[in-house]
Rosetta silent file (secondary structure, phi, psi, omega in degrees, C-alpha in Angstrom):
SEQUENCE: XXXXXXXXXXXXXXXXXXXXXXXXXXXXXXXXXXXXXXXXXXXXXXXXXXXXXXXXXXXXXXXXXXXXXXXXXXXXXXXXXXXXXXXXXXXXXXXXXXXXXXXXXXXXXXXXXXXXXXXXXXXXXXXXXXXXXXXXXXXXXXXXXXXXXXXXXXXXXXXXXXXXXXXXXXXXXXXXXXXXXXXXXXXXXXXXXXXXXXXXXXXXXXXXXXXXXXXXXXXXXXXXXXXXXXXXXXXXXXXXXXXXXXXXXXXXXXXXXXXXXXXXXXXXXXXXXXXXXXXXXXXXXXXXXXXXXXXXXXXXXXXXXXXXXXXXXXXXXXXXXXXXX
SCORE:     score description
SCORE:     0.000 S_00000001
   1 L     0.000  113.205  172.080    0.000    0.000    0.000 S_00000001
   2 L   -72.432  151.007 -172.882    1.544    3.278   -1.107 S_00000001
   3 H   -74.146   19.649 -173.191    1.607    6.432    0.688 S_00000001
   4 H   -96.658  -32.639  176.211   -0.792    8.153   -2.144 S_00000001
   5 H   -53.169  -34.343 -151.881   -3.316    5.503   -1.187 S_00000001
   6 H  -111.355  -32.269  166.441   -3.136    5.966    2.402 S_00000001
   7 L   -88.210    8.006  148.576   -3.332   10.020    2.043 S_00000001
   8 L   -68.039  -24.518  167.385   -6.419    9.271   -0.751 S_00000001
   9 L  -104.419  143.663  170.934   -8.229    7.789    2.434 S_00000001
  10 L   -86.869  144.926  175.613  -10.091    9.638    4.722 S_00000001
  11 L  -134.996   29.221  158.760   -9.613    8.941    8.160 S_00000001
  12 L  -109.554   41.525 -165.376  -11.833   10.849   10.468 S_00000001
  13 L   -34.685  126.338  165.404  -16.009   10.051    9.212 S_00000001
  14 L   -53.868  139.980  167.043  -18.291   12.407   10.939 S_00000001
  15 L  -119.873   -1.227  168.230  -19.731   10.899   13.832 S_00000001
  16 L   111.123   -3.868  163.602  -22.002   13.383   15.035 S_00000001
  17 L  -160.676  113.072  176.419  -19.547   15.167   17.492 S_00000001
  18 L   -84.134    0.106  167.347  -17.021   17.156   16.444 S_00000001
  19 H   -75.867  -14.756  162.803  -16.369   18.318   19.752 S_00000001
  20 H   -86.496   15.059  175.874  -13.914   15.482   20.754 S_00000001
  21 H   -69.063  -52.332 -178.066  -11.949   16.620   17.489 S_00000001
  22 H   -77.377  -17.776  164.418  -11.581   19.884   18.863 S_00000001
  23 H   -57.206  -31.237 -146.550  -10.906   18.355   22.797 S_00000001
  24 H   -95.637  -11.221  174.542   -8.253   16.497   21.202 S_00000001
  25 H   -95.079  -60.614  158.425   -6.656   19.478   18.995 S_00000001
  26 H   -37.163 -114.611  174.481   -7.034   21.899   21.722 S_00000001
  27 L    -9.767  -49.062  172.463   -4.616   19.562   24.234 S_00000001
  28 L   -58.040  -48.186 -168.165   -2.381   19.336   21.558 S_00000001
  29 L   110.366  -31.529  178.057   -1.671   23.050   21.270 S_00000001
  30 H   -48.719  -59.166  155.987   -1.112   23.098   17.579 S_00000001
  31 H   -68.180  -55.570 -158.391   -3.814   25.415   16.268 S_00000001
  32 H   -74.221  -31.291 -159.965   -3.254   27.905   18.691 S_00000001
  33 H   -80.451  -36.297 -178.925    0.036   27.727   18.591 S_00000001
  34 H   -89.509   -4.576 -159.494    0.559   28.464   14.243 S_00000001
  35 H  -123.186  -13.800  162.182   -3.026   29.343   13.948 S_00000001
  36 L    74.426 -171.366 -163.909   -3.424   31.753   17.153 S_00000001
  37 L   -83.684   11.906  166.440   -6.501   32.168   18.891 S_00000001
  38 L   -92.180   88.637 -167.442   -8.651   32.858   15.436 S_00000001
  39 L   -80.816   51.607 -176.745   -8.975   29.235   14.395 S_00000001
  40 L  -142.744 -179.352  176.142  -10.539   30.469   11.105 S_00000001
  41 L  -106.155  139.866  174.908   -8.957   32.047    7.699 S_00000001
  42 L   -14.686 -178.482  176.751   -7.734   35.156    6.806 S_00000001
  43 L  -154.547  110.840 -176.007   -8.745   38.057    5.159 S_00000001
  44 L  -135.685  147.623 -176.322   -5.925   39.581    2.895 S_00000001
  45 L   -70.027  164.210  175.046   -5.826   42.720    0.741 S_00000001
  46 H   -72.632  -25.767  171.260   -5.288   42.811   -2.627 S_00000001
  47 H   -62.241  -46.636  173.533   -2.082   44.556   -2.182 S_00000001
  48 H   -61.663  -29.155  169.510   -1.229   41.696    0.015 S_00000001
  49 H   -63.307  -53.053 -175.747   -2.130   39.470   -2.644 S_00000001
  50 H   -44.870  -73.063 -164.684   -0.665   41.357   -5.458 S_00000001
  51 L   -82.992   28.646 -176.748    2.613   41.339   -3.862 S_00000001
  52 L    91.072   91.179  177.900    2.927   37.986   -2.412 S_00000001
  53 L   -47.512  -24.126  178.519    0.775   36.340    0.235 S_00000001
  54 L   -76.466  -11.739 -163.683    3.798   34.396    2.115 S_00000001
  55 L   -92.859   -6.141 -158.988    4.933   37.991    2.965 S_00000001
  56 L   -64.592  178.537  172.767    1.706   38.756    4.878 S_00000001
  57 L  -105.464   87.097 -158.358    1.155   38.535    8.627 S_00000001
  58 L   -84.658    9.638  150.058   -0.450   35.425    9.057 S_00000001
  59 L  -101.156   -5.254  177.427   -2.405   35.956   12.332 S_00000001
  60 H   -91.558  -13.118  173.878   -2.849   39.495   11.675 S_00000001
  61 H   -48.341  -54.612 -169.161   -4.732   38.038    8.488 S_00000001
  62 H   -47.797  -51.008  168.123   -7.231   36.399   11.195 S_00000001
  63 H   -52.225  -44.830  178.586   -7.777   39.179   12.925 S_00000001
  64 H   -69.056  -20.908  143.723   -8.252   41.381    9.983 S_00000001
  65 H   -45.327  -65.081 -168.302  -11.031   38.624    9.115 S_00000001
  66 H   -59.581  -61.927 -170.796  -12.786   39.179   12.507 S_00000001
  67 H   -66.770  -30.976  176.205  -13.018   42.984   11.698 S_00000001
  68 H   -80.790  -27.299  171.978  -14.129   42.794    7.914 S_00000001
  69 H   -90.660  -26.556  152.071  -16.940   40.327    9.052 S_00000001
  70 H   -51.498  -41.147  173.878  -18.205   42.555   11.552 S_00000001
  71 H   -57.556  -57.873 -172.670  -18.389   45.211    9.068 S_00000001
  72 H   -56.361  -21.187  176.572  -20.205   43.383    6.806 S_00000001
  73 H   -71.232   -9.494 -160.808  -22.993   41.982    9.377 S_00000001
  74 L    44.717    3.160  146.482  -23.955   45.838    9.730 S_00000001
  75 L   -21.180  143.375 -173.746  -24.398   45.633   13.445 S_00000001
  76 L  -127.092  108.723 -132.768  -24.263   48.574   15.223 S_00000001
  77 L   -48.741   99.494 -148.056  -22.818   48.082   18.921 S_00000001
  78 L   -76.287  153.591  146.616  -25.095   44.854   19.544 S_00000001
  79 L  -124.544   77.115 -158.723  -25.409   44.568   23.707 S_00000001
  80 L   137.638   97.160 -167.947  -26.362   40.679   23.245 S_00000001
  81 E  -138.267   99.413  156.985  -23.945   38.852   21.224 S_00000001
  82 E   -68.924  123.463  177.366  -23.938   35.105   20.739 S_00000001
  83 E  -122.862  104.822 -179.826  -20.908   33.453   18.857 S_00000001
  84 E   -76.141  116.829 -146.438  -22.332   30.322   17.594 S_00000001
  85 L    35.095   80.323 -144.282  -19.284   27.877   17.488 S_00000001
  86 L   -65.707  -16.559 -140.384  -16.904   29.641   19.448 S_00000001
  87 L    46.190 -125.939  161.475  -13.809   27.627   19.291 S_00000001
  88 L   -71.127  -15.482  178.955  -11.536   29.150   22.078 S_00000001
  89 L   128.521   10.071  176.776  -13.015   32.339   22.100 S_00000001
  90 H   -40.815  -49.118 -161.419  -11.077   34.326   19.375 S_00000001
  91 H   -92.943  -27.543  169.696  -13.995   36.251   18.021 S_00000001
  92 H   -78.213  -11.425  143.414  -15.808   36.559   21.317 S_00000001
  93 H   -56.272  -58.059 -167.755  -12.891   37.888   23.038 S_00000001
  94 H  -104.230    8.046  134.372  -12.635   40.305   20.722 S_00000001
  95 H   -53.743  -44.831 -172.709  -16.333   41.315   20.493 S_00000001
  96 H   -77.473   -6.159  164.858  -16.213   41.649   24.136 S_00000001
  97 H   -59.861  -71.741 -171.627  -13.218   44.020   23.722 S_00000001
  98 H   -52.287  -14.858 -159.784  -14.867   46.116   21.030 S_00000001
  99 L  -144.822   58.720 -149.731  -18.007   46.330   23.091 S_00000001
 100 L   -75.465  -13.615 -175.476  -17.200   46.437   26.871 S_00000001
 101 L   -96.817    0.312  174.016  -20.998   47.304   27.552 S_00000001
 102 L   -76.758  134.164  164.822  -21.931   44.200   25.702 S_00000001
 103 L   -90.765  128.647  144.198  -22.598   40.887   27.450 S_00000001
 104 E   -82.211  139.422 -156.435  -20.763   38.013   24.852 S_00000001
 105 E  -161.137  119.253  169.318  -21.904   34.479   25.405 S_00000001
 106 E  -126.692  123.321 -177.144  -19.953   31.881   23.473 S_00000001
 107 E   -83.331  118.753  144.055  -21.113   28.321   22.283 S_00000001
 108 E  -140.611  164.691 -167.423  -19.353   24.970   21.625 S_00000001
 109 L   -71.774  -36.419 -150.213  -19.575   20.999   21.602 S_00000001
 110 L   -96.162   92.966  173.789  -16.025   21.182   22.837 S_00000001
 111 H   -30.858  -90.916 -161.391  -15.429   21.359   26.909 S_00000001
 112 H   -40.514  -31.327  178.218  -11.627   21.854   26.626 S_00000001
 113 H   -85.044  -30.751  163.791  -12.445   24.931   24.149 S_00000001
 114 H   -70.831  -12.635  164.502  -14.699   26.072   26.609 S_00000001
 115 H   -57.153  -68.174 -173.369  -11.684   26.018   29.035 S_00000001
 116 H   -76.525  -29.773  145.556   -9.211   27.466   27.308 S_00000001
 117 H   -25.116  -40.023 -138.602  -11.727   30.320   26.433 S_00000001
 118 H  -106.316  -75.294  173.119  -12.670   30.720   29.890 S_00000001
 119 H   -25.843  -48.997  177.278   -9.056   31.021   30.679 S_00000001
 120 H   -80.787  -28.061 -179.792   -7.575   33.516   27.962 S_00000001
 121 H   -73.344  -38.535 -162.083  -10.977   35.898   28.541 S_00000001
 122 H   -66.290  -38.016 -172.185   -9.307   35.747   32.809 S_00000001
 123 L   -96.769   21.064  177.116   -6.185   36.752   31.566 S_00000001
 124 L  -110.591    6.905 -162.782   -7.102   39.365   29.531 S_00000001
 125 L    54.875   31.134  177.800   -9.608   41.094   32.063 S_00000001
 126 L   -90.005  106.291  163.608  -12.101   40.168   30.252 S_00000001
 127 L  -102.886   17.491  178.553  -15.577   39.963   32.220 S_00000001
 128 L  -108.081   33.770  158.612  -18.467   40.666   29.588 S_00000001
 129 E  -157.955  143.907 -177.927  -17.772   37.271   27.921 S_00000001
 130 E  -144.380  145.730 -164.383  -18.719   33.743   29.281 S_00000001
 131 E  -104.224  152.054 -177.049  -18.309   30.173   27.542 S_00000001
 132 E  -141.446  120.427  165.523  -20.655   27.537   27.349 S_00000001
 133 E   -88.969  110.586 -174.068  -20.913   23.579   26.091 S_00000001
 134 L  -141.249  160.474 -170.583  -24.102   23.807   23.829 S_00000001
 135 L  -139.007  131.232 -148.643  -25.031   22.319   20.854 S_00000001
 136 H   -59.269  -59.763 -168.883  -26.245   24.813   18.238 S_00000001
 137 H   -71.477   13.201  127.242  -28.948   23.041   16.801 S_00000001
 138 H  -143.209   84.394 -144.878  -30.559   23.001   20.172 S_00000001
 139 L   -74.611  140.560  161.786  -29.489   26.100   22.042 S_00000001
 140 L   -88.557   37.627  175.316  -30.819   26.473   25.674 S_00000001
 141 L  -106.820  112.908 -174.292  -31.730   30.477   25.059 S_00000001
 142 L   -27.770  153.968  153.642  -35.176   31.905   25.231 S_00000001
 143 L   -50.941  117.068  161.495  -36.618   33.266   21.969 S_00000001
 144 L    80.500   42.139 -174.318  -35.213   37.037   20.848 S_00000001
 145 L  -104.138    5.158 -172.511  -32.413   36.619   23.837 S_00000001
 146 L  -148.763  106.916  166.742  -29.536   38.048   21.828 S_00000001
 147 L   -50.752    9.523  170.014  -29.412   41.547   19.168 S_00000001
 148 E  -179.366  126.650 -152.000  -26.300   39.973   17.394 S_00000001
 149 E  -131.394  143.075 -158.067  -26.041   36.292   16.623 S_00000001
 150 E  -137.412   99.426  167.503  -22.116   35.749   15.005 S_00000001
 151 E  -116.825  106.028 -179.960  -21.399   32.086   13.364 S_00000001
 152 E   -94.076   87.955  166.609  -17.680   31.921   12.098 S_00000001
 153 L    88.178   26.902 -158.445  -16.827   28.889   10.245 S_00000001
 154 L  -124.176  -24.161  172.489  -19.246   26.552   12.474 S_00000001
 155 L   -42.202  -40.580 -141.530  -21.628   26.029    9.876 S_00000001
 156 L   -70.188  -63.403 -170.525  -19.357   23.853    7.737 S_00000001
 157 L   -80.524    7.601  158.131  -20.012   21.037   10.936 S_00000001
 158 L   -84.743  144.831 -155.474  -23.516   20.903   11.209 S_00000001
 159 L   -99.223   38.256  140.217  -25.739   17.863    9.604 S_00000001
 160 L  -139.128   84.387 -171.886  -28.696   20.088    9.547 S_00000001
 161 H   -71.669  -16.390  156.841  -27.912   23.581    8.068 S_00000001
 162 H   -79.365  -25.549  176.646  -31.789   24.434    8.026 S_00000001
 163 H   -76.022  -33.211 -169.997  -31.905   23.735   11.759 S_00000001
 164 H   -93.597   -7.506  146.942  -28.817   25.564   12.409 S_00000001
 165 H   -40.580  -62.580 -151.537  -30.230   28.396   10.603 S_00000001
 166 H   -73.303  -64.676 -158.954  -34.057   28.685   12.006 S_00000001
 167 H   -25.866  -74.947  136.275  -31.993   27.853   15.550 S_00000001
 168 H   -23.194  -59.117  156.879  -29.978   30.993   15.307 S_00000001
 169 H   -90.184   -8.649  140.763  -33.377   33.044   14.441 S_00000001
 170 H   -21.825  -56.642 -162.309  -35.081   31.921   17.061 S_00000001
 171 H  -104.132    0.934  178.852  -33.082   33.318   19.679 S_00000001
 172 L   -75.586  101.857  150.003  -32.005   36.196   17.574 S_00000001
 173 L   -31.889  129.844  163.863  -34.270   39.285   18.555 S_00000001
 174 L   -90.451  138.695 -155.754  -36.212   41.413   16.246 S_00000001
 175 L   122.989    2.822 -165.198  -34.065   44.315   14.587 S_00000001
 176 L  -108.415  143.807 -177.270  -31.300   42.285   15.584 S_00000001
 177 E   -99.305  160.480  176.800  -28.577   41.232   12.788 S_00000001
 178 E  -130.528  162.988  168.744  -26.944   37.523   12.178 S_00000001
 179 E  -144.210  134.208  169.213  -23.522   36.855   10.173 S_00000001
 180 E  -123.681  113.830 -170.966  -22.524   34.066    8.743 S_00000001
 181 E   -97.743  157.837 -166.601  -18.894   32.868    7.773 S_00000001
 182 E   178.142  118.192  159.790  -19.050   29.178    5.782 S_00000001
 183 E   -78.102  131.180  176.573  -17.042   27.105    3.602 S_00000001
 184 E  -121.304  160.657  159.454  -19.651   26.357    1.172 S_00000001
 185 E   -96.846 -178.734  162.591  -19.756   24.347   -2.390 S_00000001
 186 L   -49.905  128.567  149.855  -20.684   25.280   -5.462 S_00000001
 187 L   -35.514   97.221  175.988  -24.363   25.829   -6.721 S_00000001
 188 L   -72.312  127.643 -170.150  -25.533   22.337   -8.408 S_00000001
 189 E  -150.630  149.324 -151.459  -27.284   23.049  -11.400 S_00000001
 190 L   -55.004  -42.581 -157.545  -28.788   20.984  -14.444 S_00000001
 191 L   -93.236   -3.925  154.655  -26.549   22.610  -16.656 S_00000001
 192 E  -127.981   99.079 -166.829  -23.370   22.176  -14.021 S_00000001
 193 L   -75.880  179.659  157.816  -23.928   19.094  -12.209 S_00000001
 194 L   -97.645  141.104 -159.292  -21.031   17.728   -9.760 S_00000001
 195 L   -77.103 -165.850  177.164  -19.203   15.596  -11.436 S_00000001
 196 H   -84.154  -17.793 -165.243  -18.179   11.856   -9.568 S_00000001
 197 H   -86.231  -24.555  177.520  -14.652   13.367   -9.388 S_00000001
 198 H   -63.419  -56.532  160.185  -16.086   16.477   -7.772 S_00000001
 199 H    -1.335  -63.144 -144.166  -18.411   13.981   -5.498 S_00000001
 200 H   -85.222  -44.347  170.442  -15.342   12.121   -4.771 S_00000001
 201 H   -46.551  -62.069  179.364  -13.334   15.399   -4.057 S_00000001
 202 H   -59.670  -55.932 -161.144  -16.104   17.128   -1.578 S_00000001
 203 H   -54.633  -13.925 -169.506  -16.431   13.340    0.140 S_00000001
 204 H   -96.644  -54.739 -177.773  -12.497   13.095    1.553 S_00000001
 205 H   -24.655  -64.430 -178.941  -13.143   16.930    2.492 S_00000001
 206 H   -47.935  -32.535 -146.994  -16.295   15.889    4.586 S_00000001
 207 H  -113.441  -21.076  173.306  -14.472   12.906    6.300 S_00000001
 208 H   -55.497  -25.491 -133.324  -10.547   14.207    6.756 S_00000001
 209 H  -128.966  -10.615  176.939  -11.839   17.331    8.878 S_00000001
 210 L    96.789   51.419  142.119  -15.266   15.606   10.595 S_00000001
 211 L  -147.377  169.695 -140.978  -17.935   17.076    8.819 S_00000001
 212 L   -82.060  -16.595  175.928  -21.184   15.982    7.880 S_00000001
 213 L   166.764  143.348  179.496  -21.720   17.802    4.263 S_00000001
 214 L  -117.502  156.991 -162.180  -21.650   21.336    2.668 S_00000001
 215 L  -122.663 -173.767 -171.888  -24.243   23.155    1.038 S_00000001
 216 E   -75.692  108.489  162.272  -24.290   26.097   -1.362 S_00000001
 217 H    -6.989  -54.844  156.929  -24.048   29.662   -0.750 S_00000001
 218 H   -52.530  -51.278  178.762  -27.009   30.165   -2.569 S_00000001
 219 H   -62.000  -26.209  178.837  -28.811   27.547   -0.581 S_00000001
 220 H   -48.174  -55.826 -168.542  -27.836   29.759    2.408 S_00000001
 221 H   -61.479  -46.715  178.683  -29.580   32.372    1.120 S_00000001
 222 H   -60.720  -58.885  165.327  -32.770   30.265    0.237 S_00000001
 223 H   -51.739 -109.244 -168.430  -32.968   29.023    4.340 S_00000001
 224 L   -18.287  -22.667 -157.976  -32.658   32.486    5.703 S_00000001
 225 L  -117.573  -37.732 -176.790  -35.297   33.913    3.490 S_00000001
 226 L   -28.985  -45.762 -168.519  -37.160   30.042    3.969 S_00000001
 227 L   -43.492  -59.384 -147.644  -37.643   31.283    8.434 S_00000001
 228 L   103.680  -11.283 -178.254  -40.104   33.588    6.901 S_00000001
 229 L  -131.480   15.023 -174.749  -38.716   36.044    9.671 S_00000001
 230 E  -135.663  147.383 -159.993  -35.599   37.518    8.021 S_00000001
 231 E  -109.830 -166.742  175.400  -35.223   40.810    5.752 S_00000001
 232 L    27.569   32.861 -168.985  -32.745   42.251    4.083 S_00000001
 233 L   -67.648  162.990 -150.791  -30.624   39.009    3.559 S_00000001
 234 L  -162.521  140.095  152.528  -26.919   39.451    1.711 S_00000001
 235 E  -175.663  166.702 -138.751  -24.078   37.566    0.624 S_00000001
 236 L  -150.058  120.018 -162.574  -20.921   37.535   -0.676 S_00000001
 237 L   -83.675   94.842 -176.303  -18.501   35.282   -2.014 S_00000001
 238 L   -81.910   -3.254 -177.035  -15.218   36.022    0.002 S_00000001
 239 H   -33.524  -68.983 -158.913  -12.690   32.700   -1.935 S_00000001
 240 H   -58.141  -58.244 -156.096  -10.402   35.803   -3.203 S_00000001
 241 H   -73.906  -19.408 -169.857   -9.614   37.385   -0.116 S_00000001
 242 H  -110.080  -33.444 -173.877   -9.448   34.444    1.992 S_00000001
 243 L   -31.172  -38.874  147.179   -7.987   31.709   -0.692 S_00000001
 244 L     0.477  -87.246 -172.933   -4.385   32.385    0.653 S_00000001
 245 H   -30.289  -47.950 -174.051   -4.981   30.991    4.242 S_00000001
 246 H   -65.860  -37.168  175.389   -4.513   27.321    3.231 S_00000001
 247 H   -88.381  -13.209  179.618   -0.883   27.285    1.677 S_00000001
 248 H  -109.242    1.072  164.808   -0.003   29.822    3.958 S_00000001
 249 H   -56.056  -77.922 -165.924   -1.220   27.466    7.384 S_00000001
 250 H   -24.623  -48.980 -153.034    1.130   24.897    5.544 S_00000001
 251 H   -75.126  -43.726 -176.253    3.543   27.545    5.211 S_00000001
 252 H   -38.381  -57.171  168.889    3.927   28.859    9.009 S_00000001
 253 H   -62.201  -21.359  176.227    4.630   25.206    9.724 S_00000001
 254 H   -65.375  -65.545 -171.254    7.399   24.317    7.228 S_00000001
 255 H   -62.249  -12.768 -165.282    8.800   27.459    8.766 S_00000001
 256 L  -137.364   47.645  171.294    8.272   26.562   12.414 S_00000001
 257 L   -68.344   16.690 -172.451    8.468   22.392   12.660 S_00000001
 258 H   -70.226  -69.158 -145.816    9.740   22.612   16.124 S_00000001
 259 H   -72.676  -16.010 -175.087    6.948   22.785   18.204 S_00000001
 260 H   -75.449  -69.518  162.627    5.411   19.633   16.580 S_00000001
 261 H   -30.659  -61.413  166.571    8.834   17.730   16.383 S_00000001
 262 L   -65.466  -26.893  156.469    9.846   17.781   19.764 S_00000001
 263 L   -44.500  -27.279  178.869    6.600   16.386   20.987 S_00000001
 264 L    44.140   70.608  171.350    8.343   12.852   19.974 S_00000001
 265 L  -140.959   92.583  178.803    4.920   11.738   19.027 S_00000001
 266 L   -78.520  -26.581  148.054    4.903    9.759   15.673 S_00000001
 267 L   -21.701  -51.449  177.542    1.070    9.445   15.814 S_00000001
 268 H   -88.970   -1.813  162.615    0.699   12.991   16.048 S_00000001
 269 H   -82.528  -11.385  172.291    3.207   13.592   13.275 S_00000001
 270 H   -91.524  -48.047  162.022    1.169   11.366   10.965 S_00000001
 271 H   -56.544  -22.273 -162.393   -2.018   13.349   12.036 S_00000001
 272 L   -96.439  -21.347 -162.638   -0.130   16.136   11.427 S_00000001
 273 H  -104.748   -5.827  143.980    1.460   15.730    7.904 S_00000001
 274 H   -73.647  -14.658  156.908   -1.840   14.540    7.041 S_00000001
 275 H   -72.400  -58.410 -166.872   -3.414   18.367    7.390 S_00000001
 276 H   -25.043  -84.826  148.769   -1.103   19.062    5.441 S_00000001
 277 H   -33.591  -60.574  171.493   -2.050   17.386    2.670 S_00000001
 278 H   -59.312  -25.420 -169.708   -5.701   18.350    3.389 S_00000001
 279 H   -77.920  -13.507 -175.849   -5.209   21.902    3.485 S_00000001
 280 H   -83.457  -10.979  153.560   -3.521   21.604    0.197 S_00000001
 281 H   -34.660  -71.066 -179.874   -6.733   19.816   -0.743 S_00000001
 282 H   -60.063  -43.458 -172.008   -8.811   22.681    0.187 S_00000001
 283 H   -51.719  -64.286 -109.023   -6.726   25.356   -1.486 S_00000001
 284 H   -86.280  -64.622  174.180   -7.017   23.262   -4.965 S_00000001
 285 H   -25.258  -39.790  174.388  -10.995   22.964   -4.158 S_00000001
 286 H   -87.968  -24.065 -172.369  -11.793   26.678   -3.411 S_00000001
 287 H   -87.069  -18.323 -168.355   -9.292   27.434   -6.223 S_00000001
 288 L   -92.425    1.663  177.172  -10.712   25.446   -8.954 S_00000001
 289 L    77.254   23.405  170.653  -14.511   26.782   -7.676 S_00000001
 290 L   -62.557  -47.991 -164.361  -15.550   23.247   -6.153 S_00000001
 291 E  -128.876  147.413 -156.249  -15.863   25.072   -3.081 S_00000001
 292 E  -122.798 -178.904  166.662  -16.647   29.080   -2.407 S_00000001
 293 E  -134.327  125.679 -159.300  -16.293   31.063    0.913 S_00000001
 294 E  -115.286  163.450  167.241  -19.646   32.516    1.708 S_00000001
 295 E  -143.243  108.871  176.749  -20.667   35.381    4.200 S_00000001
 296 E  -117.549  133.899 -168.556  -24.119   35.657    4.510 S_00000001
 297 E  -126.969  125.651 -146.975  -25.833   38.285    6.528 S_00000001
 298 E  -149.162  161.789 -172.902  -29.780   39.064    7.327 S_00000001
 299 E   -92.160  152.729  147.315  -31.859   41.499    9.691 S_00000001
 300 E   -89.181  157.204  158.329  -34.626   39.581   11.714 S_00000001
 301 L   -94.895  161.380 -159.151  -37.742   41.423   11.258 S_00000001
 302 L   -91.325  153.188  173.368  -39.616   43.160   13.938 S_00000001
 303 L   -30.556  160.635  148.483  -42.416   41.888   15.980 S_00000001
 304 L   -65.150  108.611 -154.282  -45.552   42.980   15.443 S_00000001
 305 L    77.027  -16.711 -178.727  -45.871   45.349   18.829 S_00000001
 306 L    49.658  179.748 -172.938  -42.521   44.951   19.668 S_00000001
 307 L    93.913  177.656  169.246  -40.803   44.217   22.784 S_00000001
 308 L   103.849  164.870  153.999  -39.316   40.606   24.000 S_00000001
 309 H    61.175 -103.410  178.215  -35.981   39.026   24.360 S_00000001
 310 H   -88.470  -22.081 -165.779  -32.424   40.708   24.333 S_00000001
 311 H   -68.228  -75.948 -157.781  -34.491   44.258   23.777 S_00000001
 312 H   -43.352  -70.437 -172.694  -36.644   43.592   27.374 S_00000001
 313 H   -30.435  -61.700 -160.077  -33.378   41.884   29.154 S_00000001
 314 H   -75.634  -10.215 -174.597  -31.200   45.057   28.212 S_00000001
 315 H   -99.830  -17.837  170.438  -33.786   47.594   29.064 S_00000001
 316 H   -82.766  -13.295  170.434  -34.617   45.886   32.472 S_00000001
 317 L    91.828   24.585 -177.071  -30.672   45.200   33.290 S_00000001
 318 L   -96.905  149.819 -171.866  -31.377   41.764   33.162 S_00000001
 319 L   -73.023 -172.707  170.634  -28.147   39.558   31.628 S_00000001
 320 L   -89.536  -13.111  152.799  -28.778   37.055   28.782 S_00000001
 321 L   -75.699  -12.005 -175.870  -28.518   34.341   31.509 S_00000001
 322 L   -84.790  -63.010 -153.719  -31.300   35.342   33.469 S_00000001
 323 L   -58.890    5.106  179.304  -33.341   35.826   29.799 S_00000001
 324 L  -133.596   27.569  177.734  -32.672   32.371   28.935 S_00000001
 325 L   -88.356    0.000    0.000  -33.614   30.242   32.013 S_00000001
């Protein structure tokens, strides 16, 4: 058996919880240490492009991601902010910076990410943001408990993407905006179907990285307008600005095999030179338009009469933990 064979199989299947992926990558150390506490992909200028993407700053990319997708949800300084798959707390850390009068409330499957979250908000003096183990698709937050609902990249691992939508407006107040970051595919259509090689291409994606299937930008769009309770919906194909981010994870690591090496772990060096190889998957896939990077963004609209949820909580001084018992 050759080693093209043995990277040609996938060897994670979704199993319906990707949170011991992320227990077990978290203990390791690895993304945060080359990928820093935004476990998501850049956002690089065209001048950064233009001139060479390896020259970039490749956590300042991350960041500059976190700020360009805030612009684009068109929030206006939310006080009720949900970050729907939190990881460690990159973007909710730095909501709760940007917003010190905000309460931030961050969600994930993974206990250890709620840790090291919990940890990195103490040493930053952060007290407007608190971590949680929740599972999206059935959140334990009243209806209308949060004015700014934030999903980076979380989308990708749920096996019901209509659920994790309506899920999301549920607890999303009305007047209140959601954003949505997503690796998405390509729009299937009679006259461009996916081919078996695409098929076969999307299927080692789903099963190297743990997740259960991806759907279209476009399809995005169709569920958000589907609730029946969201206006103004938007999106935007971000693949240029972010397409970088895969060759240059690889690259960080080439340059920095140390912290990986010395671990004396040939297991995790076989898990490890196997991302590899996947991420150079995904670059070919996003480059060749198999797969897009979508940001989709929608208002909810308001009640009839008004009142309820994160608006009532924030005008009575109640947190978003009291509003969601």
């Amino acid at each position: 058996m050759g080693l093209k064979h043995i990277y040609d199989t996938p060897s994670r299947s979704y199993d319906g919880n990707v949170g011991d992926e992320y227990d077990a990558w978290t203990d390791e150390g690895i993304l945060e240490h080359y990928w820093g506490e935004h476990i998501h992909l850049g956002w690089y200028t065209e001048e950064e492009r233009a001139a060479g993407w390896w020259k970039a700053d490749f956590k300042a990319a991350k960041l500059r991601f976190t700020e360009e997708m805030y612009r684009f949800s068109g929030a206006k300084a939310p006080r009720r902010i949900l970050d729907v798959g939190c990881g460690f707390g990159g973007s909710s850390r730095w909501l709760a910076a940007q917003f010190p009068d905000a309460e931030v409330v961050g969600i994930t499957l993974s206990k250890k990410q709620v840790e090291r979250g919990t940890q990195l908000a103490k040493e930053r003096g952060l007290n407007n943001v608190t971590f949680r183990v929740m599972d999206a698709l059935a959140m334990e937050f009243e209806d209308g408990a949060f004015d700014f609902v934030w999903a980076c990249e979380s989308g990708e691992h749920m096996p019901d993407k209509r659920k994790y939508v309506e899920e999301m407006t549920r607890v999303l107040a009305p007047g209140g905006h959601m954003v949505i970051a997503c690796w998405c595919q390509r729009e299937e259509t009679p006259e461009q179907p996916l081919t078996p090689e695409d098929l076969s291409r999307l299927r080692f994606l789903y099963e190297e990285w743990a997740h259960p299937f991806f759907i279209s930008i476009e399809e995005f769009v169709r569920i958000m307008e589907g609730t029946g309770k969201m206006e103004t919906v938007g999106a935007e194909d971000w693949t240029p600005q972010t397409l970088p981010s895969w060759r240059h994870s690889n690259l960080v690591g080439v340059l920095d095999p140390w912290f990986v090496m010395f671990k004396w772990n040939p297991a995790l060096w076989y898990k490890v030179t196997r991302e590899i190889v996947t991420l150079e998957r995904m670059h070919r896939a996003f480059d060749r338009g198999l797969m897009q990077y979508g940001l989709m963004r929608a208002v909810k609209a308001a009640a009839p009469g008004g009142g309820g949820g994160a608006a009532a909580a924030a005008d009575e001084g109640r947190p978003v933990a009291a509003a969601a018992q």
